[in-house]
N, C-alpha and C positions, 0 to 999 in steps of 0.2 A: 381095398385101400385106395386111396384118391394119391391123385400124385402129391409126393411132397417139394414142397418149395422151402426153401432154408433163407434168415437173414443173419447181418451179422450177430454174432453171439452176443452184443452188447448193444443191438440194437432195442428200445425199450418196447416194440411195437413184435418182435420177435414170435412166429409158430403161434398163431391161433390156435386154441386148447378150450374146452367148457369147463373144465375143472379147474378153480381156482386156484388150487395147490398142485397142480398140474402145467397152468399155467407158466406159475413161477419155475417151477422146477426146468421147461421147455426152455428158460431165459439164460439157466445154470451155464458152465463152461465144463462141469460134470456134472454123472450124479453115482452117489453110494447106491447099487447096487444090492441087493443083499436076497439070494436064493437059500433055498434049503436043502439037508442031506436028510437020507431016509428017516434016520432019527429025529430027525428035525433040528438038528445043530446048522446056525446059520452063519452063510460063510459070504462075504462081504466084500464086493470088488469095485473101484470106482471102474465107470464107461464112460467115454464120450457117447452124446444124443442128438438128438434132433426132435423136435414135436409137434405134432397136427395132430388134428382133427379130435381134442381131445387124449390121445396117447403119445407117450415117449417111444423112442425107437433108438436101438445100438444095434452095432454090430459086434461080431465077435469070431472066433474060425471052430470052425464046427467041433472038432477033438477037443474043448473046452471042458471044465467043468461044470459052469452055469448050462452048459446046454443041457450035460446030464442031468443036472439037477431040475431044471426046467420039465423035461420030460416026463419025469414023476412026480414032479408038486409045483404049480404054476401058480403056485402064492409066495409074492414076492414082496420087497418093501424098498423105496427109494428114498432118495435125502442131496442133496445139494453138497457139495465135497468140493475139497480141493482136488489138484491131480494126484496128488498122493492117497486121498481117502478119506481124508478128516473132514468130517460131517461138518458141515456150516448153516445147516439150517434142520428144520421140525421135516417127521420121515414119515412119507406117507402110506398107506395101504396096497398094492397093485394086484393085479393076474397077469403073466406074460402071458406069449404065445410066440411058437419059432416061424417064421415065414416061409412060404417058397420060393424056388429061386429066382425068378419074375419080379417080387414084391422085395426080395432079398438087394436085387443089383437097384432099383431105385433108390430104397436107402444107402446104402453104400454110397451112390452117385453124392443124395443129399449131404452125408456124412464127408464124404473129401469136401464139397464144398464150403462147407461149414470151417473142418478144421484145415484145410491145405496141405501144405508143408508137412505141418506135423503128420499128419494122416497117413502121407505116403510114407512118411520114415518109419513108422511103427508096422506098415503091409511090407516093406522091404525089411523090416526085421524077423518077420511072421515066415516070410518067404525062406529069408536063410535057414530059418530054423526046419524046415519043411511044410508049414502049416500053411497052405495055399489055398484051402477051400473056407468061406465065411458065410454066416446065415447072421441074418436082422432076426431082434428081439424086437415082437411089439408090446410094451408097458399100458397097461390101460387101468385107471383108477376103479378099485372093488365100488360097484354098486352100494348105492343107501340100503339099508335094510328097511323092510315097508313096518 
């Protein structure tokens, strides 16, 4: 992974991306989330992102759901949301992938930059709760089929 560099969320020129709907999506101030359970019942969480090179990246603390879910089915599907969740735009196809902790703490870094404030009050709420350790999601748009 290249280093990422972060601009304001509402900057128009924001996270260079090759996928168009990737693009946009890198621009969001979220995005719907949405992993899968063994069944395949999909379970829908907004994240804060950041995006390069092509892929979105969140973070999340590792005891998470999405991770488990990750772990056993890295098809995933995103969408442009409010903070509360509600979809605000067309949802597109993804594969995650969990990072190491190397590639983990850059995003992170990316991620406080991005949101600030809010950022620390949500890891100081994580904290309270006991959940101190967090791994980056990378988001990468499913391949064309030939």
């Amino acid at each position: 992974m290249s280093t990422l560099t972060t601009r304001r969320h509402d900057d128009p020129a924001a996270a260079p991306t090759t996928d168009a709907g990737f693009a946009d999506l890198a621009r969001a101030r979220a995005v719907l989330l949405t992993t899968y359970k063994r069944d395949g019942t999909p379970i829908a969480t907004p994240v804060w992102l950041i995006g390069r090179d092509g892929a979105l990246y969140a973070t999340t603390v590792v005891a998470s759901g999405k991770v488990k879910r990750i772990r056993h089915t890295p098809r995933v599907t995103v969408a442009p949301c409010t903070q509360r969740g509600t979809p605000t735009g067309p949802v597109r196809d993804g594969t995650a992938r969990l990072l190491d902790p190397a590639e983990t703490a850059t995003v992170l870094a990316a991620i406080r930059r991005r949101y600030g404030l809010f950022d620390r009050l949500f890891s100081l709420l994580n904290r309270l709760q006991g959940q101190t350790e967090e791994i980056a999601i990378e988001i990468s748009p499913l391949s064309p089929r030939a």
